[in-house]
KENUKOL-660746 format. One record per residue (C-alpha): residue in three letters; residue number from 1; x, y, z. Coordinates in steps of 0.02 Angstrom, whole numbers. Example, Ala and Ser with C-alpha at 12.3 -4.5 7.8 and 13.67 -1.06 7.14 Angstrom:
// KENUKOL-660746
{ala, 1, {615, -225, 390}}
{ser, 2, {684, -53, 357}}
// end
This chain:
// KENUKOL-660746
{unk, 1, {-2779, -792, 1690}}
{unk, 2, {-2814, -636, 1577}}
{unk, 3, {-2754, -627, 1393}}
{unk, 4, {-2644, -508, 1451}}
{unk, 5, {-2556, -593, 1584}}
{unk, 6, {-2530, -734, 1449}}
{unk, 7, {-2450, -637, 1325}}
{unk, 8, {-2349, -558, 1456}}
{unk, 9, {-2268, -735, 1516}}
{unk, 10, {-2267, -808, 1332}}
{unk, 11, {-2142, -640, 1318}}
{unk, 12, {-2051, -675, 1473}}
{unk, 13, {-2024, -878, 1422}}
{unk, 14, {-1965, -833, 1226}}
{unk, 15, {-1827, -720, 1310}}
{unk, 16, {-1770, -832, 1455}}
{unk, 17, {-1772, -996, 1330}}
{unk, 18, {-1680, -881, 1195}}
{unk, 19, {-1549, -834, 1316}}
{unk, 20, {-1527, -1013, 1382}}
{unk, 21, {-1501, -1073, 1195}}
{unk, 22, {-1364, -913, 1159}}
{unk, 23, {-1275, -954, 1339}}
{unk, 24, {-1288, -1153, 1326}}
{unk, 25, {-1345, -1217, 1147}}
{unk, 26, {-1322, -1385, 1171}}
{unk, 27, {-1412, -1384, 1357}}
{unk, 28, {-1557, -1302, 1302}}
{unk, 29, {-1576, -1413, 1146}}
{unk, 30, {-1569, -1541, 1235}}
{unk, 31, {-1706, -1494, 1384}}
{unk, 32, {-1828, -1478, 1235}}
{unk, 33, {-1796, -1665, 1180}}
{unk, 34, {-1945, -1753, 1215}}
{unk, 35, {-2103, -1768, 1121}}
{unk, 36, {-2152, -1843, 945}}
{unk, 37, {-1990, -1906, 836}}
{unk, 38, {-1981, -1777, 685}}
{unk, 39, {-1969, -1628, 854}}
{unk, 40, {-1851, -1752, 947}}
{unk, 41, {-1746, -1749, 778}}
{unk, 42, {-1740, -1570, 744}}
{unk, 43, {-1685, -1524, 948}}
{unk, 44, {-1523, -1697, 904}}
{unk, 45, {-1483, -1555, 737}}
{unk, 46, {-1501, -1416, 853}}
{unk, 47, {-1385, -1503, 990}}
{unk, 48, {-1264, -1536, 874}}
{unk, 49, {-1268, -1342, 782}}
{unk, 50, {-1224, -1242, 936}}
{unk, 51, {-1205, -1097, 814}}
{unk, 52, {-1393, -1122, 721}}
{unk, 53, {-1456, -1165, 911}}
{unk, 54, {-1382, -987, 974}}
{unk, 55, {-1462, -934, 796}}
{unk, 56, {-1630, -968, 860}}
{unk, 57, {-1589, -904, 1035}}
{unk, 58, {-1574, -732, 979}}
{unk, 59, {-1722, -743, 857}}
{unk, 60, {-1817, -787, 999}}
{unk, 61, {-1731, -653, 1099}}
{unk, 62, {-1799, -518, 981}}
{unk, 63, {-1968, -602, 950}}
{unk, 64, {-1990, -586, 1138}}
{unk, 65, {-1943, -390, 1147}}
{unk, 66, {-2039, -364, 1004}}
{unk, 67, {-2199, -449, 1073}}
{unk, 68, {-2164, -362, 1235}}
{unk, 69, {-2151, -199, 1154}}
{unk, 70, {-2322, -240, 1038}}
{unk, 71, {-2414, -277, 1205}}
{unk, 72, {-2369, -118, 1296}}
{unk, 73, {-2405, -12, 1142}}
{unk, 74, {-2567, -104, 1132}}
{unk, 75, {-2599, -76, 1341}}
{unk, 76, {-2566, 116, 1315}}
{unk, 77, {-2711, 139, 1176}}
// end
């Protein structure tokens, strides 16, 4: 898979995961609650701050148009 094509679905999976945390906070924290114990503890806070979780979701949200937006400026050159 091209660097491209990478970028592209790294875009597409910070926008889908950002709108699952805005639409279902404590779902989505909750799907991410496996791996070593400081992560698994941050993703309990996260679960248990719907409003920080939904935070993150639309940080990611915009991180996502903006890297979408970087790579087609970037494709256009």
């Amino acid at each position: 898979m091209d660097t491209r094509r990478l970028s592209h679905f790294a875009a597409m999976v910070l926008i889908g995961d950002g709108i699952m945390a805005i639409v279902r906070p404590d779902r989505d924290a909750q799907a991410w609650n496996v791996g070593p114990k400081p992560w698994r503890k941050l993703m309990g806070c996260l679960s248990s701050h719907p409003t920080l979780t939904r935070c993150v979701g639309i940080a990611q949200v915009v991180g996502g148009i903006l890297w979408a937006t970087r790579e087609e400026k970037i494709l256009e050159q």
